[in-house]
N, C-alpha and C positions, 0 to 999 in steps of 0.2 A: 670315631670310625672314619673311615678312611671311602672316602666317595669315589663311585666308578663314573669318569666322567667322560666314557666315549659315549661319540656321538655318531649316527649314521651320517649327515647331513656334513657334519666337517669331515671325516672320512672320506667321505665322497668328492670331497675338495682337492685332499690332497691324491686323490688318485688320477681324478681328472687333471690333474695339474703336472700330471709326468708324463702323461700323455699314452700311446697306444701298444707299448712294448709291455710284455706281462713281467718282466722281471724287474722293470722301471718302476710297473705300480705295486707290485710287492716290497720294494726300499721303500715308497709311498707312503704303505702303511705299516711300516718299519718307522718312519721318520713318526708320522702319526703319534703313535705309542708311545715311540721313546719319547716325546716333547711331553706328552700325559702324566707319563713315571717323573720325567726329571722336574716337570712343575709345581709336584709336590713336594715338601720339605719334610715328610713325616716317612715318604720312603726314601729318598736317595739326600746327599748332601755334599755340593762340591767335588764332583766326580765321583762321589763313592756307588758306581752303581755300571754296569753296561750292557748292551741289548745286541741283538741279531737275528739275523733269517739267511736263510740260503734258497738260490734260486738259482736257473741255469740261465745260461746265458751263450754268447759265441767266442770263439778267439780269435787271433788274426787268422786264422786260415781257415775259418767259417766251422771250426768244430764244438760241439756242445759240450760244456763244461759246468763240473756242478760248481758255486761260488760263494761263497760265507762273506755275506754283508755284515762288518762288527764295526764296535764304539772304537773311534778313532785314540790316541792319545789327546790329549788338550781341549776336547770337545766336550761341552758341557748339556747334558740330556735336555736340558730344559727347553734351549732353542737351536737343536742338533737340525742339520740340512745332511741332503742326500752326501754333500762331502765327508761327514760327518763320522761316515758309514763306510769307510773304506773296505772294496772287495778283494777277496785273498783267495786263488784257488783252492780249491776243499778237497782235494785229493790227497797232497801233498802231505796237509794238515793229519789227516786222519792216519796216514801209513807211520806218522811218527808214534802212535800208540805203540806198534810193537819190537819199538827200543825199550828198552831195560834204563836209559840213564837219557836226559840230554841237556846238555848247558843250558843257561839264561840267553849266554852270546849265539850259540847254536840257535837256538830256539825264536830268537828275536830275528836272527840270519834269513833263517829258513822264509819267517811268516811275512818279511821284508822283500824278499827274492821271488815270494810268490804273487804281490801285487799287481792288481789290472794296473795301477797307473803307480807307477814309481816314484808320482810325487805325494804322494798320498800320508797323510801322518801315519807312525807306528799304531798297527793294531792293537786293542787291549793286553794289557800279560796276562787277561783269561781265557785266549781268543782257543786257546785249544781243548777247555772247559766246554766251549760253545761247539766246536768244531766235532768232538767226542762224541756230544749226544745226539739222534736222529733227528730231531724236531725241526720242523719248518723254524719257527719262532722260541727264539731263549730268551728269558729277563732275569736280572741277578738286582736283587736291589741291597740294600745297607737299614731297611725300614727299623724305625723307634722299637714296634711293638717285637721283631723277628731281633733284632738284638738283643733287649731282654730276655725273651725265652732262649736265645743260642749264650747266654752267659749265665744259665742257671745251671745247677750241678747235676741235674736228672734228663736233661735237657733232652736227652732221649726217650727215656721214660714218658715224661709229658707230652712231646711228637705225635708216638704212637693213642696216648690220650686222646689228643685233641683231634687227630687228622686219621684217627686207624692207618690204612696201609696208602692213602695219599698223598704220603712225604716219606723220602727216604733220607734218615741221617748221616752225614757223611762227616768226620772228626775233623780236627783242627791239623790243616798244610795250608804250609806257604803255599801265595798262589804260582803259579805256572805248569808245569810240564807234572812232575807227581802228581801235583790237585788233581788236575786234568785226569788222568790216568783212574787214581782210585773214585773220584766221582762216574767217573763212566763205569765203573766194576760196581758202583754200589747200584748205579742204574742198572745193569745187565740183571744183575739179581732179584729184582724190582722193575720192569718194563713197564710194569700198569700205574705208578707213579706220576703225579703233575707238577710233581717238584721235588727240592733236596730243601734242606736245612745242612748248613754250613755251620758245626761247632765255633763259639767263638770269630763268624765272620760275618755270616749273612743268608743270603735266602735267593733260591732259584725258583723259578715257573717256566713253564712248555708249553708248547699248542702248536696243532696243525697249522693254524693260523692266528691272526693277529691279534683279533678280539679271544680267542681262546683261552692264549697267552696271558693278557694282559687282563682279561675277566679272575685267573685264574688266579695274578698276582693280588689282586684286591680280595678278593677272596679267601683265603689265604692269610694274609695281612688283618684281615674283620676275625678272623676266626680266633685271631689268635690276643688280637685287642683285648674282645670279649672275654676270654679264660684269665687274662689279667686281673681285668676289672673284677669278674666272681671271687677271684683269688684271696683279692686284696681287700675288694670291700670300697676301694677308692680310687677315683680317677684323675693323673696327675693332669693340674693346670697345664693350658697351654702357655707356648712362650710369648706369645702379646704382651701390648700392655708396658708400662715403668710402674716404678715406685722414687715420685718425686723427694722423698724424706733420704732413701740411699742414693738418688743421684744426688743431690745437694752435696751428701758428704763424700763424693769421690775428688769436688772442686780443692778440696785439701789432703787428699793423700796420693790420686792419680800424678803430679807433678815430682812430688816427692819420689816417688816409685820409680817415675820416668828416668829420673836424674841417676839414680840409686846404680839400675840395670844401663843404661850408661857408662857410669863410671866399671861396673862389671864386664861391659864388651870392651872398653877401653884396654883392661887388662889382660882379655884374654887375647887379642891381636894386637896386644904391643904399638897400639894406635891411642895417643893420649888425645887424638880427635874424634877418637869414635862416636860414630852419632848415636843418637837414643833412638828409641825404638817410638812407632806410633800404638798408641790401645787405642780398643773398641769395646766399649760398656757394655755392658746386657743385664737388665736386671727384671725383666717379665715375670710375667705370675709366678712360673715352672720351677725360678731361682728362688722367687721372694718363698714358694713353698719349701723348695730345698734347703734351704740355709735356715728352716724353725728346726731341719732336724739335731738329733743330739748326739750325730757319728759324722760330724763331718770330717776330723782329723783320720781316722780309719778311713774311709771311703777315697777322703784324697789321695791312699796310697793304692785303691785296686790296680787304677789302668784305665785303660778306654777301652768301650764299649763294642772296638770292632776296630784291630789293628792297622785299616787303613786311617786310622785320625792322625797314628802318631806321628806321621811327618810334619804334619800343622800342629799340635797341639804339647810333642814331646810326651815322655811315658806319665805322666803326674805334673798337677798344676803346683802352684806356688800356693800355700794356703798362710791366708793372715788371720788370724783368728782375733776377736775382739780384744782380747788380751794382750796381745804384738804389737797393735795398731795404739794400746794404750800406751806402749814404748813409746812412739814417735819415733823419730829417724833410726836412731841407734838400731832400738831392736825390729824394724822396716829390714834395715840393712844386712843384720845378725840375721833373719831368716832367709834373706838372698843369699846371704855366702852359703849358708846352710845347703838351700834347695842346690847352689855351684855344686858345695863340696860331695853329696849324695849323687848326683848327676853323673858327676866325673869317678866315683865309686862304680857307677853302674856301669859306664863306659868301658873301664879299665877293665873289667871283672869279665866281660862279654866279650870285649876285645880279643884277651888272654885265650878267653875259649874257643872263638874264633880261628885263632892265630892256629891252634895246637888241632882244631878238627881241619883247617882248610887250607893253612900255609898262608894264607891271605892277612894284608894288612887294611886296617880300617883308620880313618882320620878322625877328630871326636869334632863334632859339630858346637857351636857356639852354647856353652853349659847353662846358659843363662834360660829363665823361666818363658813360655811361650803362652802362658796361660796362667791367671792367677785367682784363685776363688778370695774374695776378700771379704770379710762378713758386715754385714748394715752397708754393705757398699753394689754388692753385684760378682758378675763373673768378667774379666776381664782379658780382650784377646789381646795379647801382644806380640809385634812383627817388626819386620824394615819398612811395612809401607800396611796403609789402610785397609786396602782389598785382603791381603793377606790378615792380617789381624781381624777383619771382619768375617773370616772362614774360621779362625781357630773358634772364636767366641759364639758363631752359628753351631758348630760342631761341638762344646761344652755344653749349651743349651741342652741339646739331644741328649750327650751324655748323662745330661743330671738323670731327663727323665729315663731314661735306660735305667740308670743306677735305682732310684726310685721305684717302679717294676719289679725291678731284678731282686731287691731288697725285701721286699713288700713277701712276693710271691716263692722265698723261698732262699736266696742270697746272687748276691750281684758277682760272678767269679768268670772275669775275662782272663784270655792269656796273662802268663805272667812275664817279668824280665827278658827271660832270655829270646824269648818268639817278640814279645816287642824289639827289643833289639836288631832281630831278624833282617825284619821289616823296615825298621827304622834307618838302618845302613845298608838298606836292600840297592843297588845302583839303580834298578828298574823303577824303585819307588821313587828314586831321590832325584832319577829326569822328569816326576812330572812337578817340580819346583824351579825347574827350568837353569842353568847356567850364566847364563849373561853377564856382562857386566853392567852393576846396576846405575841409574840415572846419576847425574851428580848431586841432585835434591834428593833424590830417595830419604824415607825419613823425617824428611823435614817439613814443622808443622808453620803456615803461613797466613796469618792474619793479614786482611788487607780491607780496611776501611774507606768507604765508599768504591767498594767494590764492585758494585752495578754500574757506575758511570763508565764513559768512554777511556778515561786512561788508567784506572783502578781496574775498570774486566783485562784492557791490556795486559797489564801488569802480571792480574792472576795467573792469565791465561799462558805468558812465559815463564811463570814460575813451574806451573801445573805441567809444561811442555820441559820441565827439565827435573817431573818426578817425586815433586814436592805436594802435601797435603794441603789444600786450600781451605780456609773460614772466611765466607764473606760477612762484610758487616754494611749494610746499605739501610739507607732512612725507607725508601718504596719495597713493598713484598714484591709487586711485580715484579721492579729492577732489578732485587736478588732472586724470584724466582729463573728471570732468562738468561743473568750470568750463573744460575748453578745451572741449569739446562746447558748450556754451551760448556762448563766446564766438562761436565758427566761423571759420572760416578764417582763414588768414592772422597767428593769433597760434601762441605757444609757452610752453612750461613745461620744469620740472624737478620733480621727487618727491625730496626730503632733510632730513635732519635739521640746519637750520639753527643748531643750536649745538656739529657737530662741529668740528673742525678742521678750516681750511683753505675750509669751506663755501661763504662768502662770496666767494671766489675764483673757487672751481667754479661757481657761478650766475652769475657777472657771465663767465667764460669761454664758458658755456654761451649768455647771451645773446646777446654780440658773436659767435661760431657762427651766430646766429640770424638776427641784424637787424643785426649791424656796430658796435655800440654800446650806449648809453644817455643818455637825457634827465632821467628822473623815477625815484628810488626813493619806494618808499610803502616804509617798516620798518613792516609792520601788524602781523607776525605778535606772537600775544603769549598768554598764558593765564595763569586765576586762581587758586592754590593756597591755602589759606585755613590757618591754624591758632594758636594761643597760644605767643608769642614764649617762655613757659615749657616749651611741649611741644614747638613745632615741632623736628622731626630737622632736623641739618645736610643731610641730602640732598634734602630738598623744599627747601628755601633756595636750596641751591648752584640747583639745578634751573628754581626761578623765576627767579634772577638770569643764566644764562645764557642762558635765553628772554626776559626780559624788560629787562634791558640789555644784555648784552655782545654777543649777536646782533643790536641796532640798531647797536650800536657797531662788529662787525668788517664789517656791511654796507654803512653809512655810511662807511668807510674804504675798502674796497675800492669802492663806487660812485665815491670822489671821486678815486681812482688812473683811475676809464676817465674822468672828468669834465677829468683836467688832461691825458688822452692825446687828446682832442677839441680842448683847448686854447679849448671856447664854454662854458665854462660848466655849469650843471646843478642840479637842485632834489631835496631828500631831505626828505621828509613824513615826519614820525612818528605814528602814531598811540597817544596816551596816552590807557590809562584814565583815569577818575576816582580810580580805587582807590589810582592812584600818588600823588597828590595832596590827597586825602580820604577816607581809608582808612576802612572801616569796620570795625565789631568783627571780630577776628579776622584782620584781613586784614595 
């Protein structure tokens, strides 16, 4: 069940904290909520979710003006600020209801041209979903339990079950300017309503106010947990938690894979240097339960569980079934070309229809898997960089257990092809992936041994500053705990004594766990013991030379076993003292 966790006492924090303007302390408790919603992973995930209030306010020429506080573009609910929250005149918004049609480009114009402050990121492409209905307070979330029931086939039927006339159903549109439109007609018809269910998308709540609102949204969300669980009889694991027995066995297929998709971006941009992609493992209770079932090849063709994934996740994962995997490469590979060549089927087929309903041309996005369910192994995100792959594999999570539910209770039936599609080559969806040109390490996975010392964190820390994925390897937890603290997110490490037996092994196992692979070792790690070839003890000797060769050497070794399981290649830095070279006295 999904916990209500306002509180009066933090509330009253952030209100006293905007100080004495009443429209300040309503974004206040605007920010309040939405940091509530976004910091749980069971209602929203990676943007999929965004909130608002309206309040009045002044203009420059001291006139009262009503104003729609909504979720910014690139703002993430969880730790959203009053910036966060861009205000948009609410006039404007509202008289666009009685057009008949109006562009993406119109529409994004319009609710750009109506901002208090100009610099303000683009307001949601729900902002006039929000704008439409009366309510002080709107919350739209993407929740586990409200996905399953919007991807069942009755899904209406069941609504009125669960909620009698406390939710009004509204079918499956794209979002923007129509949603907007016919959601406000379902509400007109429906006024005494606390929310919508969004076929195949998601889930609304309303309230006077803030607590209303968001009481409303858990509410709601519990209600509908519950008729699951009756349904089914069972309640799907959460996502905590590994299963040590399938990571083990990702240390020999993850690189292989890496290499595999690789060589397949290679050929689709005509780049025979194309980098490989970073994964992110997942293999918590919710997987280890999903993967006993006995429909997993069906399932992996429904879709996702709520058309905002499929920018991160593509319409369907890559499935390797125990069988494939008993291939080895070959047939690894024979199911990538496979997942390519149905991809670019799907492209082609939507494109055409595209073409011939809108005059418009689409580009086909990179055919290669973004997600891959592997069996005895996990669910697997794969991207150009870690954060990214770390959302597609958060969002499959979700999806199992959606799928699961939705299964359980009746059948799992999200949009199909052509609405993914939609969406998928939606422009408005494809700016919140942002354009840039990406780092020059992007991609790239970087071991770097003694990593926590002063010129190993250096090291990391300009690799990390040009985009690449870091694995420290350091003897002290401390020392790697405060170079991952300074690296920040999205890297990883190990604490070991890199001249045991077998060490070399355990880090580079530890990495492909992490990131799928490797690109670069640094052998940095090294230390200076100094003494008179007359007095030195054999045990300072042994002690240098397994620090200071043999540990370059069995890392070196083992890097270039994950380097020939890539099958692109790979680069190993050493870094030599002077000492080794030009010794001085005593040394």
């Amino acid at each position: 069940m999904i916990q209500n966790r306002w509180d009066d006492a933090d509330e009253r924090r952030f209100v006293d904290a905007a100080g004495s303007d009443p429209a300040d302390q309503e974004l206040a408790r605007r920010v309040y909520t939405s940091r509530l919603i976004g910091q749980d992973h069971d209602l929203v995930l990676h943007g999929g979710g965004n909130t608002s209030c309206k309040v009045k306010r002044r203009d420059i020429f001291g006139n009262e003006i009503d104003v729609l506080h909504v979720k910014g573009s690139g703002w993430d609910l969880g730790v959203i600020e009053a910036a966060g929250l861009p205000g948009v005149r609410l006039k404007p918004l509202q008289e666009l209801r009685a057009l008949g049609a109006l562009s993406d480009e119109d529409m994004v114009n319009l609710q750009r041209g109506n901002l208090l402050d100009s610099t303000s990121p683009n307001p949601s492409v729900e902002t006039l979903l929000h704008a439409f209905l009366p309510h002080t307070y709107v919350d739209h979330t993407h929740a586990t339990a409200m996905l399953a029931l919007a991807d069942l086939p009755n899904a209406e039927a069941l609504v009125s079950e669960i909620f009698g006339n406390r939710l009004a159903v509204v079918p499956f549109i794209m979002p923007g300017f129509e949603l907007a439109k016919v959601a406000a007609e379902f509400f007109d018809k429906n006024p005494d309503v606390e929310g919508l269910l969004l076929i195949n998308h998601g889930h609304f709540a309303f309230g006077d106010s803030a607590r209303q609102s968001y009481d409303r949204l858990i509410e709601h969300t519990n209600m509908v947990e519950d008729w699951l669980k009756k349904t089914s009889g069972t309640v799907p694991e959460s996502a905590s938690g590994r299963s040590p027995d399938m990571t083990a066995k990702a240390t020999d297929i993850l690189p292989m894979l890496r290499g595999i998709i690789g060589d397949a971006n290679a050929a689709f941009s005509g780049d025979r240097d194309a980098k490989m992609p970073v994964m992110n493992l997942r293999n918590g209770r919710n997987i280890q339960q999903f993967f006993g079932r006995n429909d997993l090849a069906v399932l992996s063709r429904r879709g996702v569980a709520t058309p905002d994934h499929v920018i991160r996740t593509k319409n369907y994962p890559l499935y390797l079934s125990s069988e494939i995997l008993a291939g080895g490469r070959a047939a690894i590979s024979k199911a990538v070309d496979d997942f390519i060549a149905e991809y670019t089927t799907y492209f082609d087929q939507n494109a055409t229809r595209f073409k011939a309903e809108t005059g418009g041309e689409k580009t086909m996005l990179s055919p290669a898997p973004n997600l891959a369910w592997i069996e005895g192994v996990g669910v697997v995100g794969i991207s150009a960089d870690a954060k990214a792959a770390s959302i597609a594999s958060d969002l499959a999570a979700q999806n199992m257990t959606a799928m699961t539910n939705g299964e359980d209770c009746g059948g799992f039936h999200p949009v199909g092809p052509e609405k993914l599609f939609d969406m998928e080559y939606w422009s408005l969806e494809q700016a919140k992936l942002g354009k840039g040109t990406p780092p020059p390490f992007q991609g790239q996975i970087v071991m770097v041994t003694g990593g926590g010392g002063a010129i190993g964190l250096a090291t990391a820390l300009e690799f990390a500053a040009l985009g690449a994925s870091l694995f420290i390897v350091d003897l002290e937890q401390d020392a790697l705990d405060k170079a991952l603290s300074e690296l920040g997110m999205g890297h990883g490490g190990i604490a070991m004594d890199i001249t045991r037996k077998g060490a070399a092994d355990r880090a580079m196992a530890a990495c492909i766990q992490e990131f799928g692979g490797l690109d670069i070792l640094v052998s940095n790690a090294g230390a200076a013991w100094s003494g008179d070839m007359a007095e030195l003890d054999d045990a300072t000797l042994r002690k240098s030379f397994d620090l200071n060769f043999f540990a370059h050497q069995t890392f070196a070794k083992a890097a270039t076993a994950v380097f020939n399981a890539q099958a692109r290649g790979g680069q190993i830095l050493f870094n030599v003292s002077k000492q080794a070279v030009n010794p001085g006295k005593s040394m």
